[in-house]
VMD Tcl script that builds the backbone (N, CA, C; Angstrom):
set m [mol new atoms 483]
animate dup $m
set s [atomselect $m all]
$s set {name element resname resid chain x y z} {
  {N N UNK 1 A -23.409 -34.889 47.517}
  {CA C UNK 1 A -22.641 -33.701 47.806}
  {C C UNK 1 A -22.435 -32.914 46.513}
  {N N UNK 2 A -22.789 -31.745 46.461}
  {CA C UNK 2 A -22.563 -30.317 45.312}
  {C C UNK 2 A -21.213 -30.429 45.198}
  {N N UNK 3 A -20.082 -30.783 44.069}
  {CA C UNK 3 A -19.137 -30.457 44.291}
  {C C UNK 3 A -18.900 -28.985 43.289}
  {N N UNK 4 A -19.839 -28.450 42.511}
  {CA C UNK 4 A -19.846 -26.993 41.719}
  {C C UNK 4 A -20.351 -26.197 42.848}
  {N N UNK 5 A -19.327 -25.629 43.451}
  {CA C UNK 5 A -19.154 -24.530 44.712}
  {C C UNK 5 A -19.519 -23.278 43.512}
  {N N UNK 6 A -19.601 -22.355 44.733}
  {CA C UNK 6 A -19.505 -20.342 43.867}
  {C C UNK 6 A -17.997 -20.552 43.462}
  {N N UNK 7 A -16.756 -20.924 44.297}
  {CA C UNK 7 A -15.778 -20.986 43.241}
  {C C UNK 7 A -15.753 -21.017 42.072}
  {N N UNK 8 A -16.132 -23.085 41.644}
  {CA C UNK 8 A -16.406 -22.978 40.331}
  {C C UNK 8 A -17.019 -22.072 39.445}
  {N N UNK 9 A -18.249 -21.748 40.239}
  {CA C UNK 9 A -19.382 -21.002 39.421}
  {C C UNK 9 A -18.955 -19.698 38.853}
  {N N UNK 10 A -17.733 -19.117 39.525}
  {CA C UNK 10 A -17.225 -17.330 39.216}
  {C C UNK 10 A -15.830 -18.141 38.244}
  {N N UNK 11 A -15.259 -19.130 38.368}
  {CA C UNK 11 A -13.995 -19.031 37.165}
  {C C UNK 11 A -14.802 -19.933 35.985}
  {N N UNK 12 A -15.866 -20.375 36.369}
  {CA C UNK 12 A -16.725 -21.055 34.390}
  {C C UNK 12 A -16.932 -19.284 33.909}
  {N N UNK 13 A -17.521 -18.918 34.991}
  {CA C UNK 13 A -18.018 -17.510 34.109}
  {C C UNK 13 A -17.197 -16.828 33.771}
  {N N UNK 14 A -15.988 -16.307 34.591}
  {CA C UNK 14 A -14.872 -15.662 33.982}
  {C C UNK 14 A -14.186 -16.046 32.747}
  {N N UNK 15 A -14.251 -17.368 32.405}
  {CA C UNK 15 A -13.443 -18.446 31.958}
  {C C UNK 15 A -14.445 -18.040 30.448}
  {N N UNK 16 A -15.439 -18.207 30.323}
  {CA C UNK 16 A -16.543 -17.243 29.125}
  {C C UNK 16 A -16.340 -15.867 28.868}
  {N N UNK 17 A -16.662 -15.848 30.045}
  {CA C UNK 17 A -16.480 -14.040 29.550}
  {C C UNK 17 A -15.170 -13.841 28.753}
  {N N UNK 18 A -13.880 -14.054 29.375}
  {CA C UNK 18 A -12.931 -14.253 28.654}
  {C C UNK 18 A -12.619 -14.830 26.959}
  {N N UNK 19 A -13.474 -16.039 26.734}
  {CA C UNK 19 A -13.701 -16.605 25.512}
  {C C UNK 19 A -14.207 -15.358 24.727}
  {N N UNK 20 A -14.908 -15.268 24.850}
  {CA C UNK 20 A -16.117 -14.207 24.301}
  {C C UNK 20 A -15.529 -12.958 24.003}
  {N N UNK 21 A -14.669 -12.482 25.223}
  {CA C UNK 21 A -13.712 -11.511 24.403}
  {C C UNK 21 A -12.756 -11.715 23.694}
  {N N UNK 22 A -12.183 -12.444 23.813}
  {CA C UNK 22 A -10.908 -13.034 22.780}
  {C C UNK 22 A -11.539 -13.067 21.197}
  {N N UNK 23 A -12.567 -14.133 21.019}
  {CA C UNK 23 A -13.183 -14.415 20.183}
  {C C UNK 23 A -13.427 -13.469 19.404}
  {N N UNK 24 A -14.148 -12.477 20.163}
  {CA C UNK 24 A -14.612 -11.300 19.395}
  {C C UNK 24 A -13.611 -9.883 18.509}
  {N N UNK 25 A -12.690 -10.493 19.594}
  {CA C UNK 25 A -11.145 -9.196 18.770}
  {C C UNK 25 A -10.885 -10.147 17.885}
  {N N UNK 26 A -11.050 -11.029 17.578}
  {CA C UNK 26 A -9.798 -11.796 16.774}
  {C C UNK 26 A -10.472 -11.856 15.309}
  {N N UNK 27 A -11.742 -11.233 14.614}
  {CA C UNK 27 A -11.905 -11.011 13.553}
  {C C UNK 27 A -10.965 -10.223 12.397}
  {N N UNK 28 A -10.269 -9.387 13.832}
  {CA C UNK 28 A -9.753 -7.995 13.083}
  {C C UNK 28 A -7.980 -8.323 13.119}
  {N N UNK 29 A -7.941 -9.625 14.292}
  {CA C UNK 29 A -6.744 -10.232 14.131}
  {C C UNK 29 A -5.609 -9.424 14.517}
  {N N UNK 30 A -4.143 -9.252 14.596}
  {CA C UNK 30 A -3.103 -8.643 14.922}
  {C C UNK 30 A -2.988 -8.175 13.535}
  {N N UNK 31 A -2.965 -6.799 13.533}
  {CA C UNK 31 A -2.835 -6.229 12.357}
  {C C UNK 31 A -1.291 -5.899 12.213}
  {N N UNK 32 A -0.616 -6.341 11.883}
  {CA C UNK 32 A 0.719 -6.219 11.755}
  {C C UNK 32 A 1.215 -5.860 10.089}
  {N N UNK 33 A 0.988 -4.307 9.878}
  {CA C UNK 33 A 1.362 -4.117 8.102}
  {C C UNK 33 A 2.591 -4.789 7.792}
  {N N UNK 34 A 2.519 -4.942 5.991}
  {CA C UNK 34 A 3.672 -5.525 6.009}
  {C C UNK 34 A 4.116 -4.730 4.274}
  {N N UNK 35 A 5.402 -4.445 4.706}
  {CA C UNK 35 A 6.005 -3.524 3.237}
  {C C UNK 35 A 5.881 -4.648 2.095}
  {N N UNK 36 A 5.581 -4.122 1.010}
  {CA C UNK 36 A 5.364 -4.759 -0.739}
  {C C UNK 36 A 6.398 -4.330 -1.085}
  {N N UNK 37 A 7.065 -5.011 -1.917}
  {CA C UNK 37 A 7.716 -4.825 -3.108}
  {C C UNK 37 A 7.545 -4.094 -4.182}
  {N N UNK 38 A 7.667 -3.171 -4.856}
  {CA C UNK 38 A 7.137 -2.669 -6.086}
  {C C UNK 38 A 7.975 -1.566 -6.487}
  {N N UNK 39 A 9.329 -2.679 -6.755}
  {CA C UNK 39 A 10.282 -1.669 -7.966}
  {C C UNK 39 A 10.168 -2.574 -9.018}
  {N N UNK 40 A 9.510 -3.469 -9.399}
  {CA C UNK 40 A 9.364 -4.149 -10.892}
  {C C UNK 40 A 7.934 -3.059 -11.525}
  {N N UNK 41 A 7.455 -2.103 -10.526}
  {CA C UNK 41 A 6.435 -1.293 -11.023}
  {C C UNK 41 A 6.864 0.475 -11.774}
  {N N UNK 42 A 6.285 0.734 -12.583}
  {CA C UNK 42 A 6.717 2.021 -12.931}
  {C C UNK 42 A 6.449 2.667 -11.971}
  {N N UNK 43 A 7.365 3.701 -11.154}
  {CA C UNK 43 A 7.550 4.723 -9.682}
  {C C UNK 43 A 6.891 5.553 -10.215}
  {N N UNK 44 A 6.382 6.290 -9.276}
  {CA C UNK 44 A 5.461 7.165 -9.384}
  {C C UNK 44 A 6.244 8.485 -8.569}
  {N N UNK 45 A 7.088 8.402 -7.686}
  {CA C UNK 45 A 7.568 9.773 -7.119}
  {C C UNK 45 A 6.937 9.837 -5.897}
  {N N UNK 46 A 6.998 10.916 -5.296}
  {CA C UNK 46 A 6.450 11.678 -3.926}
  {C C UNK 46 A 5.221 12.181 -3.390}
  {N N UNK 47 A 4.900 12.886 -5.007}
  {CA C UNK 47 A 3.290 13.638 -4.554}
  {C C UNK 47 A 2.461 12.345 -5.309}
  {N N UNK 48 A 1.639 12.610 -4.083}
  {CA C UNK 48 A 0.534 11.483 -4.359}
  {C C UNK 48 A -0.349 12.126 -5.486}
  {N N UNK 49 A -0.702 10.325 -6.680}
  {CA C UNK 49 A -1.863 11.109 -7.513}
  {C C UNK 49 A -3.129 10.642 -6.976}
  {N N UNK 50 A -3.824 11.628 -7.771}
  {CA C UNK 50 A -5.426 11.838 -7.706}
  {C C UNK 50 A -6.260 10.720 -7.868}
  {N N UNK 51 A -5.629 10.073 -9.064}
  {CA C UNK 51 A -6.235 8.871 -10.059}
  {C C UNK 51 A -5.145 7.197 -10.118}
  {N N UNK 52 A -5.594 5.888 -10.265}
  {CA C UNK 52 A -4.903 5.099 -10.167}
  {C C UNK 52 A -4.346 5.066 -11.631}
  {N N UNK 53 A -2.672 5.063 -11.566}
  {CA C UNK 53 A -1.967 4.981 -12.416}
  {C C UNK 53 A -1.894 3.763 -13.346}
  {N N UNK 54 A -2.463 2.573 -12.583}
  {CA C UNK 54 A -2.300 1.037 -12.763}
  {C C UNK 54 A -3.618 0.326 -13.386}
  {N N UNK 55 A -4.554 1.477 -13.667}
  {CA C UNK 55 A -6.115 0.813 -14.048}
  {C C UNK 55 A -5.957 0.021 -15.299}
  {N N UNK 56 A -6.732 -0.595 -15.603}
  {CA C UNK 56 A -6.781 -1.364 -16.829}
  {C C UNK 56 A -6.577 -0.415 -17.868}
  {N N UNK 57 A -5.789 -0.814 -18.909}
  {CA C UNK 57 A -5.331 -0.015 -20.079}
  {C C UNK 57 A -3.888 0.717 -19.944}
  {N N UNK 58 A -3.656 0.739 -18.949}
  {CA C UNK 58 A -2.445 1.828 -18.126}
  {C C UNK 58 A -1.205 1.070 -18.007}
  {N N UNK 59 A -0.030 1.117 -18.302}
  {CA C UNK 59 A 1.381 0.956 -18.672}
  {C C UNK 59 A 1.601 0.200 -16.868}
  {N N UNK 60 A 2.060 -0.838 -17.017}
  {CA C UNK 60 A 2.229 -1.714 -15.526}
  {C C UNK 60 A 0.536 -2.530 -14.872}
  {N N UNK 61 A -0.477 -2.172 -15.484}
  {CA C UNK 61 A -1.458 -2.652 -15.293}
  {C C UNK 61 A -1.408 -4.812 -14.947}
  {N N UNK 62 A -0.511 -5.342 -15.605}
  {CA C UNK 62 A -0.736 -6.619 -15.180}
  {C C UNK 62 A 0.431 -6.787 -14.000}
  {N N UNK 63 A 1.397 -6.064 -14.167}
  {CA C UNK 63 A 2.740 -5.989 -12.618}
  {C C UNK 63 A 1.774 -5.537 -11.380}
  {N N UNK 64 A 0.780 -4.716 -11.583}
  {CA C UNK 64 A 0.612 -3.920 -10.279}
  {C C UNK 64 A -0.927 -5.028 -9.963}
  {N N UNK 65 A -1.490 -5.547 -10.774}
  {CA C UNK 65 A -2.147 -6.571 -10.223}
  {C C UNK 65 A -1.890 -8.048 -9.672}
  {N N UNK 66 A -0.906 -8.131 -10.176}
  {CA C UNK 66 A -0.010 -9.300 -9.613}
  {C C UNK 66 A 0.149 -9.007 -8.404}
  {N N UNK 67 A 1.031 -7.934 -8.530}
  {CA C UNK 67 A 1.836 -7.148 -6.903}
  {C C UNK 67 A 0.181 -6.453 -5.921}
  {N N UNK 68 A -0.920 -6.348 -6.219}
  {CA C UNK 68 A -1.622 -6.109 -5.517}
  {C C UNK 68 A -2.478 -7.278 -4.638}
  {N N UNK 69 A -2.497 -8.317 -5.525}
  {CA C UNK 69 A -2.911 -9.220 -4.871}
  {C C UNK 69 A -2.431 -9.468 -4.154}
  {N N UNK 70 A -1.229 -10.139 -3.999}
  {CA C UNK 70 A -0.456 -10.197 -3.121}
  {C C UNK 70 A -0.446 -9.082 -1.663}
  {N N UNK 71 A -0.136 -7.999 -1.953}
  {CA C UNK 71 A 0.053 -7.163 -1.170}
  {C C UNK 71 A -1.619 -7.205 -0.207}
  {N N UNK 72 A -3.021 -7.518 -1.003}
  {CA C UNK 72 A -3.966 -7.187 -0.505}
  {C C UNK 72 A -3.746 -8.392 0.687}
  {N N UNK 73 A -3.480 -9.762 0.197}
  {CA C UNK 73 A -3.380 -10.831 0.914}
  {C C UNK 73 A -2.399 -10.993 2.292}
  {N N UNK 74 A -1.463 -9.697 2.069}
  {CA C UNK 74 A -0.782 -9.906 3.285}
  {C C UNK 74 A -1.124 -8.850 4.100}
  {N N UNK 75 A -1.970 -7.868 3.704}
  {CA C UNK 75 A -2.444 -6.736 4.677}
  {C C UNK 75 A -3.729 -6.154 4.683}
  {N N UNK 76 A -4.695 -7.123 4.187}
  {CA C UNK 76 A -5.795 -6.562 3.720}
  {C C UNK 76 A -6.942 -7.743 3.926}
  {N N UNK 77 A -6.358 -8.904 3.550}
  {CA C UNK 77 A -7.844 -9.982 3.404}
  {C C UNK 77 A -8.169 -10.375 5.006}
  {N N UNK 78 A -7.429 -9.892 6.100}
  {CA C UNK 78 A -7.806 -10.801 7.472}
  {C C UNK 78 A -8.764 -10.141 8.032}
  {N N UNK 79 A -9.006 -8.612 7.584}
  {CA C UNK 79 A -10.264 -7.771 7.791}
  {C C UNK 79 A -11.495 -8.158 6.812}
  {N N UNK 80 A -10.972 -7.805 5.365}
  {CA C UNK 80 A -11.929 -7.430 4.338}
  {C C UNK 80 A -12.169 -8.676 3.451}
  {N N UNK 81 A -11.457 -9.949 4.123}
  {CA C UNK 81 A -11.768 -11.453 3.629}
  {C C UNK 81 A -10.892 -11.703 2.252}
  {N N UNK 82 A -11.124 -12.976 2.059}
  {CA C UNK 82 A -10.189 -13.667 1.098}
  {C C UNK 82 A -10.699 -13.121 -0.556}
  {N N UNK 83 A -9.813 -13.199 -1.225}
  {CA C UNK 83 A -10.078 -12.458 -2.686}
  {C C UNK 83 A -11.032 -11.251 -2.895}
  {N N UNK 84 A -11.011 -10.372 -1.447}
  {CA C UNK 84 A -11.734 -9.493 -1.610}
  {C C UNK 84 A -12.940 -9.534 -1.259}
  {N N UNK 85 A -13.484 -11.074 -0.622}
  {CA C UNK 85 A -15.190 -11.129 -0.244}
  {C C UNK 85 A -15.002 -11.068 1.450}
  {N N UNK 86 A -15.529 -10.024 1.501}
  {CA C UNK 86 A -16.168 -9.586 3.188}
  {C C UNK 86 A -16.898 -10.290 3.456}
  {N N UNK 87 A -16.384 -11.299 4.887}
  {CA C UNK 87 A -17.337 -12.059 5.609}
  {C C UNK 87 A -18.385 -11.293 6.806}
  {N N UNK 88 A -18.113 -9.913 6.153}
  {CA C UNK 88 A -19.493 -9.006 7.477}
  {C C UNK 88 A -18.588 -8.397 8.452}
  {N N UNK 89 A -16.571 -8.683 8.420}
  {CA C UNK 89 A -16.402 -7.761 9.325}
  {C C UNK 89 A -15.804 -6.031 9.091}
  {N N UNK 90 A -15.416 -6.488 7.875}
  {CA C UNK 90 A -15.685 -5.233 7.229}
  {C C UNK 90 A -15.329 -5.004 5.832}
  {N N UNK 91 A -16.165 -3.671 5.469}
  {CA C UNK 91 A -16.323 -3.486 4.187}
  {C C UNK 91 A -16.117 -4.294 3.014}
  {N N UNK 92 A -17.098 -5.178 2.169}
  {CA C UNK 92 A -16.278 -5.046 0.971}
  {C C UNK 92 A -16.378 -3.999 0.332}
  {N N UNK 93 A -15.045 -4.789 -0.191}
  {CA C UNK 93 A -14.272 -3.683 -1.089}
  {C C UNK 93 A -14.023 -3.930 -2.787}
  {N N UNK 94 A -14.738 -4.463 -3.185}
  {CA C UNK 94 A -15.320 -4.843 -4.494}
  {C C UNK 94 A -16.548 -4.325 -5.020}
  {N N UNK 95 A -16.974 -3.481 -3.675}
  {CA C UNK 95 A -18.177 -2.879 -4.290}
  {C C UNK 95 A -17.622 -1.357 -3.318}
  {N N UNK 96 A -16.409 -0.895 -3.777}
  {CA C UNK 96 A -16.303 0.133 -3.337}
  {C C UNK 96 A -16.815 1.745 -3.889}
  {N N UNK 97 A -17.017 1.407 -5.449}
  {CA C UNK 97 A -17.718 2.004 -6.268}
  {C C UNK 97 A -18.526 1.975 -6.660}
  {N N UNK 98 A -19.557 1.146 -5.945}
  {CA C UNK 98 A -20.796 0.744 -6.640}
  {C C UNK 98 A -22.157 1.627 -6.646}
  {N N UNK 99 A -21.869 2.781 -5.794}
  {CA C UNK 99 A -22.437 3.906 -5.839}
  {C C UNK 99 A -22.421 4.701 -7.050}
  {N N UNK 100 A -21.377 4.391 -8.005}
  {CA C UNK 100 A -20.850 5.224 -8.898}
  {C C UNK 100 A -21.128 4.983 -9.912}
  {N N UNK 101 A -21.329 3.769 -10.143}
  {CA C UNK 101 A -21.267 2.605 -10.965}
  {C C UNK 101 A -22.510 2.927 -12.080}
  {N N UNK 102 A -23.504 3.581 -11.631}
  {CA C UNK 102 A -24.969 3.454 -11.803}
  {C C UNK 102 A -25.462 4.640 -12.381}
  {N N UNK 103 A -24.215 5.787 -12.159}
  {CA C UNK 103 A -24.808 6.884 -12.516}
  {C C UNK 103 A -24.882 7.040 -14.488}
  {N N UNK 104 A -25.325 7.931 -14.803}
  {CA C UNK 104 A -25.769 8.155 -16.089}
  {C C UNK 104 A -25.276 9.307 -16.718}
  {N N UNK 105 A -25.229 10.169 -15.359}
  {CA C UNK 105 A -24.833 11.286 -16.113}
  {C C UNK 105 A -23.476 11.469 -16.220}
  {N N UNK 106 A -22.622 11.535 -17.016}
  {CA C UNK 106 A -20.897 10.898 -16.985}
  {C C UNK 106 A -20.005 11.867 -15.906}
  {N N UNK 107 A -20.406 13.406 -16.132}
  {CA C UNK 107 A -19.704 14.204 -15.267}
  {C C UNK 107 A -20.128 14.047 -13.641}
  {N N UNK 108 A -21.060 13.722 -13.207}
  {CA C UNK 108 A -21.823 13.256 -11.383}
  {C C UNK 108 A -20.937 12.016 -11.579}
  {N N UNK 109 A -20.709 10.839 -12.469}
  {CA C UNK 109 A -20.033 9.955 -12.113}
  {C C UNK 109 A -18.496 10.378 -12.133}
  {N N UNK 110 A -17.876 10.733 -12.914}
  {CA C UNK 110 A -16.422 11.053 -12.824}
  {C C UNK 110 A -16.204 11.895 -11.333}
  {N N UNK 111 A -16.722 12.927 -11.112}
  {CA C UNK 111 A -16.744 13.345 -9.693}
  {C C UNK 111 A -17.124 12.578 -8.264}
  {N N UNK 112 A -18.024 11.623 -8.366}
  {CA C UNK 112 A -18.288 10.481 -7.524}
  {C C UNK 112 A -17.089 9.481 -7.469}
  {N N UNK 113 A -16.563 9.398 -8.918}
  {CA C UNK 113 A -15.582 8.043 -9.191}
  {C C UNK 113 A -14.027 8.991 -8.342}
  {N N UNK 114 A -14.064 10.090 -8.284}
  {CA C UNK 114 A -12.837 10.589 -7.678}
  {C C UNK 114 A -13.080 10.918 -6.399}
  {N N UNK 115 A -14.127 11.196 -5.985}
  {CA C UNK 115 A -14.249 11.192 -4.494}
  {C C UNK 115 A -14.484 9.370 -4.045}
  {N N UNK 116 A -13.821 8.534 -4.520}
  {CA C UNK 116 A -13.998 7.525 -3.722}
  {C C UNK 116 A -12.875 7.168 -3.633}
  {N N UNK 117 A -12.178 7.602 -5.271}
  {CA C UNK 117 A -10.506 7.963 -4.979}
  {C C UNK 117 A -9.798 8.431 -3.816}
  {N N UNK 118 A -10.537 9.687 -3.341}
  {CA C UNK 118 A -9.911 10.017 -2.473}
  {C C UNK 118 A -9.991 9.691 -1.149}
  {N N UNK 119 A -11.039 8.789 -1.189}
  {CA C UNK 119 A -11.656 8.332 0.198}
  {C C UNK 119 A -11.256 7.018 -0.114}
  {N N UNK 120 A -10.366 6.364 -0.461}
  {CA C UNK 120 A -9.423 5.282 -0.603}
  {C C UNK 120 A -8.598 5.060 -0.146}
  {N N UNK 121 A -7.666 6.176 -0.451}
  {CA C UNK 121 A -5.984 7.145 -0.757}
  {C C UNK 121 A -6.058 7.303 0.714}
  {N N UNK 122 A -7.147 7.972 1.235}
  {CA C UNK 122 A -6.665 8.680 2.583}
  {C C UNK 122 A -7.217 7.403 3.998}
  {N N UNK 123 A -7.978 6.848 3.305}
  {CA C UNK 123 A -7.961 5.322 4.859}
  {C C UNK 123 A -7.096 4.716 4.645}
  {N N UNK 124 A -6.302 4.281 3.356}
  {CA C UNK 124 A -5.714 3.416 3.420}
  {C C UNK 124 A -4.089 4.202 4.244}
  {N N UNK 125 A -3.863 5.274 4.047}
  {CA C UNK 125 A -3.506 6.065 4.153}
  {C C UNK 125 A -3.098 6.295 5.973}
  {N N UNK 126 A -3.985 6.841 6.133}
  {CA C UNK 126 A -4.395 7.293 7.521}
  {C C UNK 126 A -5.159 6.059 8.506}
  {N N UNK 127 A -5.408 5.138 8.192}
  {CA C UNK 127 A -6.303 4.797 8.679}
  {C C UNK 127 A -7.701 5.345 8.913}
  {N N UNK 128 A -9.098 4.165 9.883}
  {CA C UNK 128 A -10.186 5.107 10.317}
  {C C UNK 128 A -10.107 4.846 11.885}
  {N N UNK 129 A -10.315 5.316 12.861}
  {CA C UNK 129 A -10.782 5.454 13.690}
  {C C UNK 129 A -12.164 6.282 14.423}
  {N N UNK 130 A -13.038 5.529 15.236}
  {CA C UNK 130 A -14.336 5.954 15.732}
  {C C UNK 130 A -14.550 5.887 16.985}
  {N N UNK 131 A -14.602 6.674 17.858}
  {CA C UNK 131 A -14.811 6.545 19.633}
  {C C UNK 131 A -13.533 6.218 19.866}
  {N N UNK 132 A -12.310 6.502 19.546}
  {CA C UNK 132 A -11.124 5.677 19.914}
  {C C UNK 132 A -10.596 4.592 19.557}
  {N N UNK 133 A -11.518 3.707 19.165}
  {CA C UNK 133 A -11.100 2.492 18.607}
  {C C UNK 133 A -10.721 2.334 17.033}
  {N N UNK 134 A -9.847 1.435 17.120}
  {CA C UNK 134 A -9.162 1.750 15.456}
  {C C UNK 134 A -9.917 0.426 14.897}
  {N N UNK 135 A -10.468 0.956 13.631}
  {CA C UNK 135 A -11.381 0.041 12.599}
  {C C UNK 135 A -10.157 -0.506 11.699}
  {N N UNK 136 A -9.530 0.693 11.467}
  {CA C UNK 136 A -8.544 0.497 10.248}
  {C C UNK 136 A -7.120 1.061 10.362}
  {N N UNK 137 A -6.279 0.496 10.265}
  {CA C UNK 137 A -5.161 0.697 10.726}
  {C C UNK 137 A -4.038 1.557 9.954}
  {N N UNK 138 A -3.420 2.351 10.134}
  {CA C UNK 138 A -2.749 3.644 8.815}
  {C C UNK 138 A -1.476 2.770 8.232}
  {N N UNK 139 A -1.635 2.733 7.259}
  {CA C UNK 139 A -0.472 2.218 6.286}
  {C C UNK 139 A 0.389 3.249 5.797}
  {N N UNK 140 A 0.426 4.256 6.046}
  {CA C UNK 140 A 1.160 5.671 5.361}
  {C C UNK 140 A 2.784 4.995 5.836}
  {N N UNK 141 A 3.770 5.394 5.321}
  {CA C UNK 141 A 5.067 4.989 5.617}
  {C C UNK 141 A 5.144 3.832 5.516}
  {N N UNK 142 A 4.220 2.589 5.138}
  {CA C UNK 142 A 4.602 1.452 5.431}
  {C C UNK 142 A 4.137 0.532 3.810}
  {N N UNK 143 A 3.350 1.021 3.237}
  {CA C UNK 143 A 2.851 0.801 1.831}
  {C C UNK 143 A 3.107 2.436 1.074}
  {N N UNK 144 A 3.805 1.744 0.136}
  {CA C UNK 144 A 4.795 3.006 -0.800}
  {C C UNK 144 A 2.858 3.743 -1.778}
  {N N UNK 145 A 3.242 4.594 -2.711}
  {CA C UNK 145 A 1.975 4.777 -3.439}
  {C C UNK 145 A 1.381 3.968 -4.577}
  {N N UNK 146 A 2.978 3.273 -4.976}
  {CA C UNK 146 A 2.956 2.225 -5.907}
  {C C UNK 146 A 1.682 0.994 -5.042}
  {N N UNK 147 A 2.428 0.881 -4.025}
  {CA C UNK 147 A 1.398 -0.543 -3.219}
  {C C UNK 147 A 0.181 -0.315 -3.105}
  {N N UNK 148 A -0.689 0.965 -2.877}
  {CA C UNK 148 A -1.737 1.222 -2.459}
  {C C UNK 148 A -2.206 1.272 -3.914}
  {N N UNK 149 A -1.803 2.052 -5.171}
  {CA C UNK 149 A -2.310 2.148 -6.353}
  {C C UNK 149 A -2.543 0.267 -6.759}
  {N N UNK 150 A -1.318 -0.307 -6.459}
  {CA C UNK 150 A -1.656 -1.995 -7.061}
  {C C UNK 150 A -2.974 -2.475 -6.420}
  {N N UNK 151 A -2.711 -2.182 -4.945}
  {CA C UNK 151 A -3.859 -2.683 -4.189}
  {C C UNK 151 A -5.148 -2.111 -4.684}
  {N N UNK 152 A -5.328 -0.964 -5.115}
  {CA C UNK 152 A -6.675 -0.634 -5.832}
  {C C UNK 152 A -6.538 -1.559 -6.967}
  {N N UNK 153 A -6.072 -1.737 -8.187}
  {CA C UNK 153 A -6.026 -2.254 -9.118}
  {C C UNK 153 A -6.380 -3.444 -8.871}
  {N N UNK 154 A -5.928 -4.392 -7.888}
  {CA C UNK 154 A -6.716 -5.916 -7.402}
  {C C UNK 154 A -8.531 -5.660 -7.225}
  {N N UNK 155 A -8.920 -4.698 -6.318}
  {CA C UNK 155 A -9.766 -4.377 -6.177}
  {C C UNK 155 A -10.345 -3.724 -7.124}
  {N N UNK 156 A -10.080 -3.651 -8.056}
  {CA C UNK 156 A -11.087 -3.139 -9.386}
  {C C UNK 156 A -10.924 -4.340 -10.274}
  {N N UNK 157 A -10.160 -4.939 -10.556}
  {CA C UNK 157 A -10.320 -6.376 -11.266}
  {C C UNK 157 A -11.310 -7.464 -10.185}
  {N N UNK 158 A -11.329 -7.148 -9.129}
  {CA C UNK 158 A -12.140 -8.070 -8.090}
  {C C UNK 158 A -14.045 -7.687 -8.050}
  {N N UNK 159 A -14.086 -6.541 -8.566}
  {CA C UNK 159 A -15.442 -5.577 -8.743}
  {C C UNK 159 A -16.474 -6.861 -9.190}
  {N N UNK 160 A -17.344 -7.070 -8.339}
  {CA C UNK 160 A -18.681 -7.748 -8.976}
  {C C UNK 160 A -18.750 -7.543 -10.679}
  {N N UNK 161 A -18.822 -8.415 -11.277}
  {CA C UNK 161 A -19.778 -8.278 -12.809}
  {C C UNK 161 A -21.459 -7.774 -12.261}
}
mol reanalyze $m
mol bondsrecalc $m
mol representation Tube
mol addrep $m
């Protein structure tokens, strides 16, 4: 006697199909932002800058890498992976400049190196969204400029050699 009826046969398959979707959202995980700390950092004010205040050489440079790591780790690595290495679901971000990286001629790079600035500032910012679906989730109101400047600063100490 068959005891795997069409019953069985429609809740195994549902019962997959289901897996399969679960599975597949859960790269990007419950994105739940989470506010940083960063009054041990020199404030920066209201209007957003152009350029990271916190780069190597720059006054708070080892506070805002401390505080970025961190900050990347609680709102950043469950997409873009642990210490910054992308397991393929999205972007790394250690080679966010690596377009730039290469150029020769200093003024095409300084203009390249600020348009990635700004295409930083404003996803991290705004988020991205494509067809409706959100890739990247907007941190504006929820990571101060201090947090997003540290969080670059992790990510430029994280930059491939």
């Amino acid at each position: 006697m068959n005891t795997f009826t069409l019953t069985s046969f429609r809740r195994l398959t549902l019962g997959l199909m289901l897996t399969a979707t679960v599975t597949t959202a859960w790269p990007h995980g419950d994105v739940v932002p989470q506010a940083v700390d960063t009054t041990s950092l020199p404030q920066l004010g209201k209007t957003w800058l152009a350029d990271n205040p916190y780069s190597a050489g720059q006054p708070g440079h080892a506070e805002a890498l401390r505080i970025g790591a961190s900050a990347y780790n609680q709102n950043c690595a469950r997409c873009h992976g642990l210490e910054a290495i992308s397991g393929g679901v999205a972007p790394d971000l250690r080679k966010l400049d690596d377009d730039c990286s290469g150029m020769s001629d200093a003024r095409k790079k300084k203009a390249c190196l600020a348009e990635i600035q700004d295409y930083y500032q404003a996803t991290v910012r705004y988020g991205r969204t494509r067809d409706g679906r959100v890739y990247m989730p907007p941190f504006d109101g929820i990571l101060t400029q201090e947090a997003v400047w540290a969080v670059k600063t992790y990510l430029e100490n994280r930059r491939e050699k």
